[in-house]
N, C-alpha and C positions, 0 to 999 in steps of 0.2 A: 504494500500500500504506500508505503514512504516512495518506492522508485516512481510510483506513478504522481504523485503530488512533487516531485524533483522533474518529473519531464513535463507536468504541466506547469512548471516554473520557467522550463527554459524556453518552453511553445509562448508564455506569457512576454518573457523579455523579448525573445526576438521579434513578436508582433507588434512589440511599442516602440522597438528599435526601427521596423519598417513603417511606420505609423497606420497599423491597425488597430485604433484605440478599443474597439469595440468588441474585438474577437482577446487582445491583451486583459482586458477589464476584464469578461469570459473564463478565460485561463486562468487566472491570477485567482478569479474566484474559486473555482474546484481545486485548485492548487490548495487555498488556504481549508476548506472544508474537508479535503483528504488528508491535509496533516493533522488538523486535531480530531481528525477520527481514530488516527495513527496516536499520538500522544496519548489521548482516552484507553485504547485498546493497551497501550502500554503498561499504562498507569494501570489498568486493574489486573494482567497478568502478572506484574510483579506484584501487587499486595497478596493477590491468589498463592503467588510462589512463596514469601514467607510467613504467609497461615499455612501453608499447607507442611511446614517443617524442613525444608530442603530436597532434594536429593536421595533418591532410594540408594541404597547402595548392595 
């Protein structure tokens, strides 16, 4: 999910570099909505990983 919120960063910049403001603004938007879906999904896998004790071993 991160790689895809990194490629719609770089589809964001080069569109505003070419003066696409419309389709940049676009990007830039799913860009920022996949990363903190990514952040979220983080943040409760690691609390899950230390309630749940570590590492089986």
């Amino acid at each position: 999910m991160l790689t895809w919120a990194l490629i719609f960063l770089v589809v964001a910049i080069i569109a505003g570099a070419f003066g696409f403001g419309a389709a940049a603004s676009a990007a830039a938007s799913i860009a920022k909505i996949l990363f903190y879906i990514f952040i979220v999904i983080f943040l409760i896998t690691l609390i899950l990983s230390f309630m749940g004790g570590g590492a089986a071993t």
